[in-house]
MIZA-340700 format. One record per residue: x, y, z of N, C-alpha, C in turn; residue number from 0; residue in one letter. Coordinates in nm, 3 decimals, padded with zeros to 5 digits. Layout:
R|X|Y|Z|X|Y|Z|X|Y|Z|NUM|A
...
END
This chain:
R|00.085|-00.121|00.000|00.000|00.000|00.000|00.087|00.125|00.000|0|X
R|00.169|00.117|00.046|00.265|00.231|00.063|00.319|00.254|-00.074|1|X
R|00.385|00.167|-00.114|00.466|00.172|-00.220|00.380|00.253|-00.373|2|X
R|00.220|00.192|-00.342|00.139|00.233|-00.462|00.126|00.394|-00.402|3|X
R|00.140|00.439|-00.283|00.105|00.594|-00.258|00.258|00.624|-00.358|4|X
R|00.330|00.622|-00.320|00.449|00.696|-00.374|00.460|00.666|-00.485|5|X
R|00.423|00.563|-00.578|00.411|00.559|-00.722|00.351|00.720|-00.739|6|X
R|00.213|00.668|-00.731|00.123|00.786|-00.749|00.173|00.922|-00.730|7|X
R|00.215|00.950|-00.601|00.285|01.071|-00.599|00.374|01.126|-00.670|8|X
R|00.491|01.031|-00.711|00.580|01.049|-00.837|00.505|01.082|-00.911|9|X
R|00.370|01.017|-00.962|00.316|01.020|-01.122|00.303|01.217|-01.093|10|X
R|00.212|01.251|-01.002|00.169|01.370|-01.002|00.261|01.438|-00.957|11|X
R|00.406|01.410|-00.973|00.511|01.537|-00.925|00.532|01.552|-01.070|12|X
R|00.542|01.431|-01.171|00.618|01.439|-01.287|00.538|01.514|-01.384|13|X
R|00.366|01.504|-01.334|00.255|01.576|-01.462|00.282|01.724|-01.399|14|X
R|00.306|01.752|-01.285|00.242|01.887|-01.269|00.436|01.965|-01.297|15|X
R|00.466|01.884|-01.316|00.665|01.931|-01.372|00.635|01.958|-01.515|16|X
R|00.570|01.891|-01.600|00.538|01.858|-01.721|00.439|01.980|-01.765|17|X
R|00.357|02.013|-01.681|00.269|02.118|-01.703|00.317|02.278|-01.715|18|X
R|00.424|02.257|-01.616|00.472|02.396|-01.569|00.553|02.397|-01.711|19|X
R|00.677|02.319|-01.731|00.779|02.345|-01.861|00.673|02.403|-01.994|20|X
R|00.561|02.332|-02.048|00.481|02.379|-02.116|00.443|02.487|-02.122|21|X
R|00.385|02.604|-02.011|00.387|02.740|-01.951|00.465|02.784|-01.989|22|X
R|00.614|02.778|-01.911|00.701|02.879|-01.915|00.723|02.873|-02.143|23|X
R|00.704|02.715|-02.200|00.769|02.751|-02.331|00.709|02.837|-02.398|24|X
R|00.535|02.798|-02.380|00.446|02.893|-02.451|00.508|03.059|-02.437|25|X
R|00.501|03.082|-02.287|00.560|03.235|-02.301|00.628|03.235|-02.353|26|X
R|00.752|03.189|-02.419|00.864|03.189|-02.434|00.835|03.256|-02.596|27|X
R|00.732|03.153|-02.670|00.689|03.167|-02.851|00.660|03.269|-02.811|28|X
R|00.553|03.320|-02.698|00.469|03.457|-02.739|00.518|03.556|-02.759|29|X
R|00.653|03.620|-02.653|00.750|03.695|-02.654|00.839|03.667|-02.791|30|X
R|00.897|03.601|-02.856|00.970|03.612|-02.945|00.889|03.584|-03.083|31|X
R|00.770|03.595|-03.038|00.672|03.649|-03.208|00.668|03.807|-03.159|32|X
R|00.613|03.809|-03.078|00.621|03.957|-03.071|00.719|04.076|-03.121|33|X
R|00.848|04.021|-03.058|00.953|04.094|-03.075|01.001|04.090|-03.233|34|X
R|00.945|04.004|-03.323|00.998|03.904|-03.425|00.902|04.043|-03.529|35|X
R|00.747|04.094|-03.477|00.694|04.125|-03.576|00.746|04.313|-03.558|36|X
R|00.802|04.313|-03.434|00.846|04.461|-03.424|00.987|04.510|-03.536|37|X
R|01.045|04.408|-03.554|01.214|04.473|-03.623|01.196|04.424|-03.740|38|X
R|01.138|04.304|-03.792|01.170|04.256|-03.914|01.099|04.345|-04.012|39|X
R|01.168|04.357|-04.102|01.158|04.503|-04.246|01.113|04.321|-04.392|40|X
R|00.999|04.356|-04.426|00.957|04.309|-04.556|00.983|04.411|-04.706|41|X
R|00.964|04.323|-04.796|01.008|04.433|-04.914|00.875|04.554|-04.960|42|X
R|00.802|04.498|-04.827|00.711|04.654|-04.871|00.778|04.778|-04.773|43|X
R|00.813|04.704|-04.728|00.862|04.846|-04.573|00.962|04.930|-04.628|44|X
R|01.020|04.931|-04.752|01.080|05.049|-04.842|01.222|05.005|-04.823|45|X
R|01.284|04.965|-04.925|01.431|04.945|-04.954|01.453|05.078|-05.066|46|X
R|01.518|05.106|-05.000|01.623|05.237|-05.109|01.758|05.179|-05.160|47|X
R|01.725|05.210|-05.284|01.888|05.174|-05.415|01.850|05.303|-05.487|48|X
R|02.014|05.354|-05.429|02.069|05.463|-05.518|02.220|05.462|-05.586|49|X
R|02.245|05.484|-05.711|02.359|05.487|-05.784|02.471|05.582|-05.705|50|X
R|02.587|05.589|-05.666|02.690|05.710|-05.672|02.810|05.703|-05.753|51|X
R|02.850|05.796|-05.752|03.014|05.802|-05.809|03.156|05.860|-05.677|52|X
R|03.220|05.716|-05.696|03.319|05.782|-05.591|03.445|05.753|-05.682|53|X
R|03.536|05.889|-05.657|03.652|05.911|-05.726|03.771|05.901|-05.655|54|X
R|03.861|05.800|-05.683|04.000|05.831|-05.610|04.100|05.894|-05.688|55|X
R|04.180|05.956|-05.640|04.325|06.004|-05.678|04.426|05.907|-05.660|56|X
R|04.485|05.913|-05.824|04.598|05.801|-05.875|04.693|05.844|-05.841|57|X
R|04.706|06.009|-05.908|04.820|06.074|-05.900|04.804|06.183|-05.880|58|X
R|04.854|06.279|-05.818|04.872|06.490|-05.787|04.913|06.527|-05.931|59|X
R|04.838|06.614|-05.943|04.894|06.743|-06.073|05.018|06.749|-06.075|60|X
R|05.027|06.786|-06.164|05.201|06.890|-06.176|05.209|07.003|-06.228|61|X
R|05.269|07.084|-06.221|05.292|07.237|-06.252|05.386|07.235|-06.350|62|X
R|05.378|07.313|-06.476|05.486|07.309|-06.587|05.455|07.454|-06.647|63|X
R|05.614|07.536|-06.606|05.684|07.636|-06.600|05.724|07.693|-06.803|64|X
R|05.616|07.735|-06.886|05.702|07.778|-07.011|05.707|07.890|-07.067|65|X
R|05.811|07.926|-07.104|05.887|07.993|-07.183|05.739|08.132|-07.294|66|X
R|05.818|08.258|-07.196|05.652|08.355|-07.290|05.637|08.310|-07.460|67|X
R|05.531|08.353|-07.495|05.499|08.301|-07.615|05.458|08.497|-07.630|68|X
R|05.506|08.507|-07.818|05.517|08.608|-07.850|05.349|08.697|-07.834|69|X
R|05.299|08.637|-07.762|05.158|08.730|-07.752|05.170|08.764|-07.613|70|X
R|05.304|08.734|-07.536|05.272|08.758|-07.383|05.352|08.890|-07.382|71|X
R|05.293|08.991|-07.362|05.356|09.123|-07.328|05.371|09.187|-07.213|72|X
R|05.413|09.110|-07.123|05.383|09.130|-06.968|05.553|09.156|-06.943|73|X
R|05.584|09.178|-06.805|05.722|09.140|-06.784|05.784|08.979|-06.775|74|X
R|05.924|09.026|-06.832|05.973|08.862|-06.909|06.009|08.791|-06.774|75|X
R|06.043|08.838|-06.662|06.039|08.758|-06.584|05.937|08.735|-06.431|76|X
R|05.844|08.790|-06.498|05.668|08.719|-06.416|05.618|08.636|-06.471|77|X
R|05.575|08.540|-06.343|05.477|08.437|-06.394|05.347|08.392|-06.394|78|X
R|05.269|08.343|-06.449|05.128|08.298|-06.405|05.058|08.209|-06.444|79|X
R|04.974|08.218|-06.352|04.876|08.061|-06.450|04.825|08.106|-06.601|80|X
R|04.824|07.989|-06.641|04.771|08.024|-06.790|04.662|07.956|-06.814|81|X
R|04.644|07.824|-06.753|04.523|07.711|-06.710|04.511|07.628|-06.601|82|X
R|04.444|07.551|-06.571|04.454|07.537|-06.449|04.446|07.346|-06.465|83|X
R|04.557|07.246|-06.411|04.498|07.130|-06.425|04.435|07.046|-06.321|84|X
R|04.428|06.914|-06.351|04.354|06.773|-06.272|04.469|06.707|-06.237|85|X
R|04.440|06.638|-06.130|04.499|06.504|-06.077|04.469|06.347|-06.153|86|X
R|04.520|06.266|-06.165|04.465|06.152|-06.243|04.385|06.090|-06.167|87|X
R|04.249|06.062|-06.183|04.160|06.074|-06.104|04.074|05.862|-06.177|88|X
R|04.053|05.768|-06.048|03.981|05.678|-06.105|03.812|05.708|-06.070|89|X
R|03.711|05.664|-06.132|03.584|05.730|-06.087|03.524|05.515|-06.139|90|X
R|03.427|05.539|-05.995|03.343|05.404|-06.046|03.219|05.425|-05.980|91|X
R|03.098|05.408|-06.016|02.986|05.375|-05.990|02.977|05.280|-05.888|92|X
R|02.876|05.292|-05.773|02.855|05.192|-05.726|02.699|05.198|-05.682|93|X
R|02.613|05.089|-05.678|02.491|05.072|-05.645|02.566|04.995|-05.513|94|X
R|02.437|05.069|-05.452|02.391|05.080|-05.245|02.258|05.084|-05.260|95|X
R|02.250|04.990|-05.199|02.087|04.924|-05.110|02.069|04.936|-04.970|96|X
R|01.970|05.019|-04.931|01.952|05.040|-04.797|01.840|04.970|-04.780|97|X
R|01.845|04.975|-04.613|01.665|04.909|-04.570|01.606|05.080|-04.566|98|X
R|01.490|05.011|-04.485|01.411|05.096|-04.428|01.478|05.210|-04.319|99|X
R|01.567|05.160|-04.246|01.629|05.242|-04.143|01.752|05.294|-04.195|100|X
R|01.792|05.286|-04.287|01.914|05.364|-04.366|02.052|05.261|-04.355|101|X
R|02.030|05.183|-04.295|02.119|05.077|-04.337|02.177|05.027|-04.426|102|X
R|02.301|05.035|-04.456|02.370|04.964|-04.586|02.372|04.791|-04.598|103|X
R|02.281|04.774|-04.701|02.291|04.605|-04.686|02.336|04.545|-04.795|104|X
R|02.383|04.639|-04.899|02.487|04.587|-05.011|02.555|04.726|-05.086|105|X
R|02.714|04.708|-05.150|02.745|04.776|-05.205|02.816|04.728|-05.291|106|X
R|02.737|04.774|-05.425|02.818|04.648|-05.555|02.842|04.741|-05.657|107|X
R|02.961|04.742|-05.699|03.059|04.857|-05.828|02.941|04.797|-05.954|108|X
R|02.929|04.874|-06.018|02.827|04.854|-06.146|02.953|04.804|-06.274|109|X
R|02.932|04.715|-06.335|03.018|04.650|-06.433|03.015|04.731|-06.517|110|X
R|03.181|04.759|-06.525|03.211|04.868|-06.649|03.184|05.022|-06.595|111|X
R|03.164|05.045|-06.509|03.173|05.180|-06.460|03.261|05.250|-06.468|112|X
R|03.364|05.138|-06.412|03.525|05.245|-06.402|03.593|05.322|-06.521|113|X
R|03.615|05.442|-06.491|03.666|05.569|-06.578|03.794|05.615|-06.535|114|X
R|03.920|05.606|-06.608|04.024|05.666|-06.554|04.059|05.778|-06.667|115|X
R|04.031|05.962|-06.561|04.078|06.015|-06.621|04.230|06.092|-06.623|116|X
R|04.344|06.070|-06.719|04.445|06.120|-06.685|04.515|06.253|-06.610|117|X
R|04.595|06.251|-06.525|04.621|06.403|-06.521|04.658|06.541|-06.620|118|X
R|04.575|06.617|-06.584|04.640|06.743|-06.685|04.714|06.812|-06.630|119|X
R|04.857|06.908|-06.640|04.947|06.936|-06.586|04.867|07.179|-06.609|120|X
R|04.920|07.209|-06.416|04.900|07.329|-06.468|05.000|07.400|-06.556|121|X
R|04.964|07.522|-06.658|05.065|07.549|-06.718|05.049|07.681|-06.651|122|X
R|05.215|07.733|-06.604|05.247|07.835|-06.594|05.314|07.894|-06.719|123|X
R|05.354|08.027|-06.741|05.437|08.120|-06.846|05.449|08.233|-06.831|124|X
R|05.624|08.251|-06.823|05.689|08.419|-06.848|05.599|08.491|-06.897|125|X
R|05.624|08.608|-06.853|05.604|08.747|-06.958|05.424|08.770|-06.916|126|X
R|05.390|08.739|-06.777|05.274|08.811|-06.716|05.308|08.917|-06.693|127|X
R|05.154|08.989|-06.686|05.133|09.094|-06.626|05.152|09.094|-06.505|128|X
R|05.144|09.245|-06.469|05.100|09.223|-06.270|04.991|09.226|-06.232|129|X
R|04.942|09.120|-06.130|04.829|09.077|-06.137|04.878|08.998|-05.954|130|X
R|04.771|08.937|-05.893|04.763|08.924|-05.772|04.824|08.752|-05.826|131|X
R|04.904|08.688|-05.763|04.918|08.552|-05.809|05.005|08.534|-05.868|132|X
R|05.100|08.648|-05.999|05.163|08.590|-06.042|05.309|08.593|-05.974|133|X
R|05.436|08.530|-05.976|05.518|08.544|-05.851|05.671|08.533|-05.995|134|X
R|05.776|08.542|-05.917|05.900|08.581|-05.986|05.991|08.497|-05.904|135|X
R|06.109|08.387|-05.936|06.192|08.411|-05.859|06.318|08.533|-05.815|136|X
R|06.318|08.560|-05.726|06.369|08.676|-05.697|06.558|08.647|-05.645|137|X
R|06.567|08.720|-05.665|06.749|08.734|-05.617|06.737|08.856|-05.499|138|X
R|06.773|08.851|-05.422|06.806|08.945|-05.284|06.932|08.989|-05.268|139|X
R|06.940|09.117|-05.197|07.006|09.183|-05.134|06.968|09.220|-05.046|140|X
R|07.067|09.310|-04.964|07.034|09.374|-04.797|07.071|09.511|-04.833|141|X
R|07.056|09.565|-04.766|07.083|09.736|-04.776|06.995|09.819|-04.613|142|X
R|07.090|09.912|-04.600|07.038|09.961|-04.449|07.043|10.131|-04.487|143|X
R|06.949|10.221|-04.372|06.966|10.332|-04.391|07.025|10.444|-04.383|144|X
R|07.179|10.394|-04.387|07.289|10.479|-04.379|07.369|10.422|-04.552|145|X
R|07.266|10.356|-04.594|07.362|10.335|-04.751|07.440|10.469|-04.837|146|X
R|07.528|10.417|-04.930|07.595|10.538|-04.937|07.485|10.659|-05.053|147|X
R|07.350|10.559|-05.127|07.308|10.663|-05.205|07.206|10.709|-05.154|148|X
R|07.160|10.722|-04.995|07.021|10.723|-04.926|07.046|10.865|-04.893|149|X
R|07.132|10.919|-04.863|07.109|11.097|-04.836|06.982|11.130|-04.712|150|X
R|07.054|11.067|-04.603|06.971|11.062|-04.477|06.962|11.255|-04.500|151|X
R|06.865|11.259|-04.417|06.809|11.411|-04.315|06.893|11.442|-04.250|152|X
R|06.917|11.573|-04.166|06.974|11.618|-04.123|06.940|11.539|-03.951|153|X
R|06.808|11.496|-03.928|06.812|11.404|-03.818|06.870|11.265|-03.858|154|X
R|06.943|11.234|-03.927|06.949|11.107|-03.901|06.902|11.004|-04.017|155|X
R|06.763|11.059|-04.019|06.685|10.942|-04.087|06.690|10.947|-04.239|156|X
R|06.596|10.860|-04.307|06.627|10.880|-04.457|06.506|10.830|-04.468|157|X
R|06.464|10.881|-04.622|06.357|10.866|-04.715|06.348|10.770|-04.829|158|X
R|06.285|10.707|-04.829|06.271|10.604|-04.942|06.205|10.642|-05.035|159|X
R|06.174|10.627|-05.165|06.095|10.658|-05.285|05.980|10.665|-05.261|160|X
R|05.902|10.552|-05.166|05.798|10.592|-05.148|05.735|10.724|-05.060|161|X
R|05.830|10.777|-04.991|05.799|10.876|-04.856|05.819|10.842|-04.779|162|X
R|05.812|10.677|-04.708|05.794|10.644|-04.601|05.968|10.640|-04.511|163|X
R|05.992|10.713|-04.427|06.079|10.781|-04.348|06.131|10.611|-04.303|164|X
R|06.262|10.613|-04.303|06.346|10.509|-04.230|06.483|10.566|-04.140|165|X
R|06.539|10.475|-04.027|06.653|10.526|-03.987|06.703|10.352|-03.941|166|X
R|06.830|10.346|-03.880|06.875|10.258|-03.846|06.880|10.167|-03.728|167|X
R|06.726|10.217|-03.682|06.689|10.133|-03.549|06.542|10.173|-03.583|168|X
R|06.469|10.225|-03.660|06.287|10.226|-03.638|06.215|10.274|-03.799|169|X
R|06.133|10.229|-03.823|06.090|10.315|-03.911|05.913|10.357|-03.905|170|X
R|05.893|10.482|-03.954|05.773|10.562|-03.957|05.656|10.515|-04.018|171|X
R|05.581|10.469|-03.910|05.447|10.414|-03.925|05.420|10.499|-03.987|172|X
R|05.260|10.438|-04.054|05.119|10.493|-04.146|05.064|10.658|-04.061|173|X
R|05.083|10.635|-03.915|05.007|10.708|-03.848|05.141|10.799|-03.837|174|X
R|05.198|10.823|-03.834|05.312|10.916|-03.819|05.417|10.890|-03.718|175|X
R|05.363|10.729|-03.642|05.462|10.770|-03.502|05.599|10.642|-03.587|176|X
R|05.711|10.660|-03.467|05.800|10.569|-03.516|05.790|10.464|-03.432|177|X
R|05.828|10.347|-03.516|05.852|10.182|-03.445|05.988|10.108|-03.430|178|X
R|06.029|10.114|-03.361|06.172|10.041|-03.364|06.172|09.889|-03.454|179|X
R|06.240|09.886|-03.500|06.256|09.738|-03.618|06.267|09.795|-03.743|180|X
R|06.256|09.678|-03.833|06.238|09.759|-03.956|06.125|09.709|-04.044|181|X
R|05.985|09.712|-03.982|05.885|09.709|-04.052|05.817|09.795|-04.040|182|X
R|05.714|09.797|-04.153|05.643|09.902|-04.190|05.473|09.863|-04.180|183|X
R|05.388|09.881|-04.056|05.282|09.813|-04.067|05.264|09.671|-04.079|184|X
R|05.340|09.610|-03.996|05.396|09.466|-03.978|05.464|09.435|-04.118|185|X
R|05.459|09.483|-04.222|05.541|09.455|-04.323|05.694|09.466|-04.410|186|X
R|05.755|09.409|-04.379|05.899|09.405|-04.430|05.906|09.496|-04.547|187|X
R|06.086|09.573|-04.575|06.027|09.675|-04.667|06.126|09.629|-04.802|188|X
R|06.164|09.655|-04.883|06.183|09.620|-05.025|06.253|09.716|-05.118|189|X
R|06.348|09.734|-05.183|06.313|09.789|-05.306|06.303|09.694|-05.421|190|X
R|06.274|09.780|-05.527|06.240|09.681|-05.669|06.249|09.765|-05.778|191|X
R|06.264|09.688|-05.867|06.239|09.785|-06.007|06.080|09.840|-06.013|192|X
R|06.114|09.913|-06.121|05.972|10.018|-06.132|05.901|09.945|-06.184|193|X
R|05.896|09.804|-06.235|05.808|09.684|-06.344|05.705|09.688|-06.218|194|X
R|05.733|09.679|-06.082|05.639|09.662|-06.012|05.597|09.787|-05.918|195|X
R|05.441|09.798|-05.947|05.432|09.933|-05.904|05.444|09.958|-05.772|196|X
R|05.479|10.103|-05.663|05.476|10.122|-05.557|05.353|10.090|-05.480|197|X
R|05.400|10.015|-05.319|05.339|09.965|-05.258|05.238|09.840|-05.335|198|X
R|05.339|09.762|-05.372|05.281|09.614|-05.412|05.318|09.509|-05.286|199|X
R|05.227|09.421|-05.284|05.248|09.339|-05.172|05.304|09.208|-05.202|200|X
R|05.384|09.137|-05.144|05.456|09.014|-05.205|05.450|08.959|-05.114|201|X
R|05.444|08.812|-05.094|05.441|08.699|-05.017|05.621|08.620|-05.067|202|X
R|05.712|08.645|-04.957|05.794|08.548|-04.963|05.816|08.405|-04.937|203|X
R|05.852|08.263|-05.036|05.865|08.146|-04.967|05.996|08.135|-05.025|204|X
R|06.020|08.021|-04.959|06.159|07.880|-04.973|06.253|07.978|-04.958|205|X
R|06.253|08.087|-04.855|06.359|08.159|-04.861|06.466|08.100|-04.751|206|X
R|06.585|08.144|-04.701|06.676|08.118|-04.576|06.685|08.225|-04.477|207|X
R|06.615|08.312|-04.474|06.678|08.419|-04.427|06.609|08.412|-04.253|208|X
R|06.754|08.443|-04.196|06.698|08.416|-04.019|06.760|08.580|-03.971|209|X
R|06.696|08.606|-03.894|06.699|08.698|-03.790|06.583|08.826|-03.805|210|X
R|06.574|08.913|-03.683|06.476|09.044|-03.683|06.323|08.955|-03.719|211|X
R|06.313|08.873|-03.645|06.183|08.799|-03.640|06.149|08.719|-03.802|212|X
R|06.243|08.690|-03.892|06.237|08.595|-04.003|06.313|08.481|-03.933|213|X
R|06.205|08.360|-03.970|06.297|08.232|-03.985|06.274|08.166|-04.144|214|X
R|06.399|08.083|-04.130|06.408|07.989|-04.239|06.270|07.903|-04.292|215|X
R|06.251|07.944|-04.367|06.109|07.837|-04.441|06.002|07.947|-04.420|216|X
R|05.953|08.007|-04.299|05.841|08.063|-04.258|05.797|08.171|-04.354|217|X
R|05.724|08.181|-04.445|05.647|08.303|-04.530|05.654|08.401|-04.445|218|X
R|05.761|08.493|-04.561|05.671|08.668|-04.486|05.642|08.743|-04.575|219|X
R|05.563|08.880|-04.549|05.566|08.934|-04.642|05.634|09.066|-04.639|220|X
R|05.629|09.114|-04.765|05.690|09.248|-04.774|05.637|09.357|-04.855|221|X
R|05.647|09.459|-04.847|05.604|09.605|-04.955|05.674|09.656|-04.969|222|X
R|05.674|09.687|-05.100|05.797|09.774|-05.189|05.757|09.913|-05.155|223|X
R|05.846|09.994|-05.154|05.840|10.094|-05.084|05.979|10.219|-05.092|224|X
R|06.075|10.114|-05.199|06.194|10.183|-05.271|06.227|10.136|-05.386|225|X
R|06.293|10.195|-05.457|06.385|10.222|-05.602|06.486|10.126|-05.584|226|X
R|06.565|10.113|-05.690|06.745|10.177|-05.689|06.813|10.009|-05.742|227|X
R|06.739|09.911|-05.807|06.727|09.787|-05.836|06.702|09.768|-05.948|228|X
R|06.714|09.628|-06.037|06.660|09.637|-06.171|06.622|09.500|-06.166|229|X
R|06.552|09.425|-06.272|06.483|09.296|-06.278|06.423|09.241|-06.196|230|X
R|06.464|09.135|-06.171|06.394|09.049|-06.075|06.421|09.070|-05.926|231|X
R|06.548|09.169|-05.922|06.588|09.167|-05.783|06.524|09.251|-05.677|232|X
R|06.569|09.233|-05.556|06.473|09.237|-05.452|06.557|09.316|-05.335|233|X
R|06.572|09.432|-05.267|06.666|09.465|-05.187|06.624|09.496|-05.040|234|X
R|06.634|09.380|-04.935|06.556|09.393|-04.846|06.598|09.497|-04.738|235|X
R|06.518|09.569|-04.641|06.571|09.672|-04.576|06.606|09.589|-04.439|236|X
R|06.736|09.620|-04.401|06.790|09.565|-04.255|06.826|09.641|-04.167|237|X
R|06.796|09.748|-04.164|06.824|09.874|-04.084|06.954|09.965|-04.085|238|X
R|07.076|09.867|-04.068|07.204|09.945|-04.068|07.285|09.874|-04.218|239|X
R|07.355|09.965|-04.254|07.449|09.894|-04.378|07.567|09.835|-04.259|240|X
R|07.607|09.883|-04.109|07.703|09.796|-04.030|07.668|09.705|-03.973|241|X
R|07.514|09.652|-03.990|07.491|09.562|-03.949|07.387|09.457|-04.031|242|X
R|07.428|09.424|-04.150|07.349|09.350|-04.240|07.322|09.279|-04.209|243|X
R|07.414|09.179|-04.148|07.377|09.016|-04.108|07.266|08.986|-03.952|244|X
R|07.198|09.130|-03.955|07.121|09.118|-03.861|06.996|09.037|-03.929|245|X
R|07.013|09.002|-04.051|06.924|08.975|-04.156|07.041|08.847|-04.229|246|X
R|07.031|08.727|-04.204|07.125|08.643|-04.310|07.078|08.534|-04.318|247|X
R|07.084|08.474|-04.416|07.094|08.370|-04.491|07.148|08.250|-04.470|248|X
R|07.087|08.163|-04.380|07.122|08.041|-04.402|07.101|07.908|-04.479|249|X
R|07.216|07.862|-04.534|07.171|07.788|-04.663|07.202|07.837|-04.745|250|X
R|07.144|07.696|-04.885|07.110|07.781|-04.991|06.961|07.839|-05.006|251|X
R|06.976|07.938|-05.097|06.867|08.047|-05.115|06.823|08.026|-05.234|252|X
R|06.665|08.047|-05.259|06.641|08.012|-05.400|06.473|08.087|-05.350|253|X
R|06.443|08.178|-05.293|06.301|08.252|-05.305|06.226|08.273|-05.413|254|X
R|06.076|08.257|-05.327|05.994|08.277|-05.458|05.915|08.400|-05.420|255|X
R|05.871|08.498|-05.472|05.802|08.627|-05.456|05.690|08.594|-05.522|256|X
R|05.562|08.621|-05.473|05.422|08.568|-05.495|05.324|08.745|-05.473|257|X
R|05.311|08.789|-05.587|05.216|08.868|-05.561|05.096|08.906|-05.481|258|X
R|05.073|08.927|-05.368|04.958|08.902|-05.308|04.806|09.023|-05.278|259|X
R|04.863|09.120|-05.288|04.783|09.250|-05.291|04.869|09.417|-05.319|260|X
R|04.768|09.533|-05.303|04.818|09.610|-05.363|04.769|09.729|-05.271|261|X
R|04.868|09.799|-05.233|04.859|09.906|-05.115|04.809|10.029|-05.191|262|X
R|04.738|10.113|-05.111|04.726|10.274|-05.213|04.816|10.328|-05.135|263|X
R|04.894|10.392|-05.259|05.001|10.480|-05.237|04.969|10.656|-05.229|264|X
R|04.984|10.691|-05.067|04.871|10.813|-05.037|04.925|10.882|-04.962|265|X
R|04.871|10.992|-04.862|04.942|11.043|-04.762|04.835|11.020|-04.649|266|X
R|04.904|11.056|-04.522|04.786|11.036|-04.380|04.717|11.145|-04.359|267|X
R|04.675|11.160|-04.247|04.677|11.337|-04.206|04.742|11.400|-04.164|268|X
R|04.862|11.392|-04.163|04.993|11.498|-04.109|05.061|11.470|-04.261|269|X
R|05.025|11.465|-04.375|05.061|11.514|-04.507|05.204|11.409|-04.572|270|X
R|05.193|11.308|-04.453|05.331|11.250|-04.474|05.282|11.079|-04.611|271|X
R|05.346|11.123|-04.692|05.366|10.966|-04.773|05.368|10.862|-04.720|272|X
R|05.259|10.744|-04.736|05.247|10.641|-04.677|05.195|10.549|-04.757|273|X
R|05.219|10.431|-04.712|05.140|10.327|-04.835|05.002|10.237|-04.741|274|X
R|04.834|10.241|-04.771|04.786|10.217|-04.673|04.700|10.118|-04.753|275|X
END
């Protein structure tokens, strides 16, 4: 008698074990239909395919330097663009398929898309005009304001072609007062031939020149602002002719002068010549 109770009891531990696992699985489907009908995207729920073009670079341009051609009546040794070129460029199509949520779910190059177009080289050429851009290599000198053809003032100081007053420790701001150094409105001062007109603005590179706040490599610029030079050359102001190398050159030197803007050449209100 005993033995048949505990059968029995087993039987009804094992159905009502059996009952429960059934429960928990059912929940189990109901929750993961649910969740199943929230994310999944059908082909009505909107797939987007759109074509693009993406281009890589093969190769960088190149710049090619020629010789004026008899219609260029500019000065023979300015330069400028004459056209402008491309990089060698590959270009391919590709179709992209998105879902519904902007998702990328394929990206396939379209057969035969690919286009390689070669590089075109820019052409520069002698014998520009003056114009903002076009640049010269330049040859330098130093010169200070006790040179022997400057014919200082009776104070001291001396005058440059343009008006603008120099001496050998400051020169005469826009506004009339003086600045110790030798710039002019933060700008370094110059002479040049007359090809380039007074108070032109130049951007110096690849130059060497270190000291009085120039370093080697660093662009500066400068405004012409004197005479007494011819061609391409360039005569930078260093304050003293006894002290040139306050301004020198290390390395070799090979500058490029880059046209960059153009000062009006005027007076202030105390009547004095200035370039503004």
């Amino acid at each position: 008698m005993i033995k048949l109770k505990k059968i029995i009891l087993v039987f009804l531990v094992i159905s009502l074990s059996a009952c429960s696992w059934g429960i928990e699985e059912d929940k189990k489907v109901v929750l993961q239909t649910l969740s199943s009908e929230d994310v999944t995207l059908t082909s009505e729920d909107g797939f987007i395919m759109e074509e693009v073009v993406e281009n890589t670079v093969l190769a960088k341009q190149v710049s090619v330097v020629k010789p004026a051609t008899a219609s260029r009546t500019g000065i023979p040794w300015l330069i400028s663009k004459i056209s402008e070129g491309s990089p060698k460029v590959q270009s391919t199509t590709y179709r992209i398929t998105y879902d519904g949520l902007g998702n990328v779910l394929s990206k396939v190059a379209v057969p035969g898309s690919t286009v390689t177009k070669e590089a075109v080289p820019t052409i520069w050429m002698y014998g520009a005009k003056v114009a903002k851009g076009a640049y010269f290599n330049a040859g330098f000198s130093r010169y200070g304001a006790d040179c022997g053809g400057c014919q200082p003032y009776a104070d001291g100081t001396a005058g440059t072609a343009s008006g603008i007053r120099v001496s050998t420790t400051a020169v005469r701001q826009s506004d009339g007062t003086w600045k110790d150094g030798i710039t002019f409105n933060g700008y370094y001062l110059v002479a040049s031939s007359s090809s380039l007109p007074m108070c032109t603005i130049l951007e110096i590179t690849k130059h060497t020149y270190s000291g009085m706040g120039l370093i080697p490599g660093k662009p500066f610029k400068v405004m012409i602002v004197d005479r007494g030079v011819s061609g391409s050359l360039l005569d930078l102001f260093v304050g003293s002719e006894k002290n040139l190398n306050a301004v020198r050159m290390i390395g070799k030197h090979a500058p490029v002068a880059t046209i960059v803007g153009f000062a009006k050449w005027t007076r202030n209100s105390l009547g004095q010549r200035i370039c503004k």
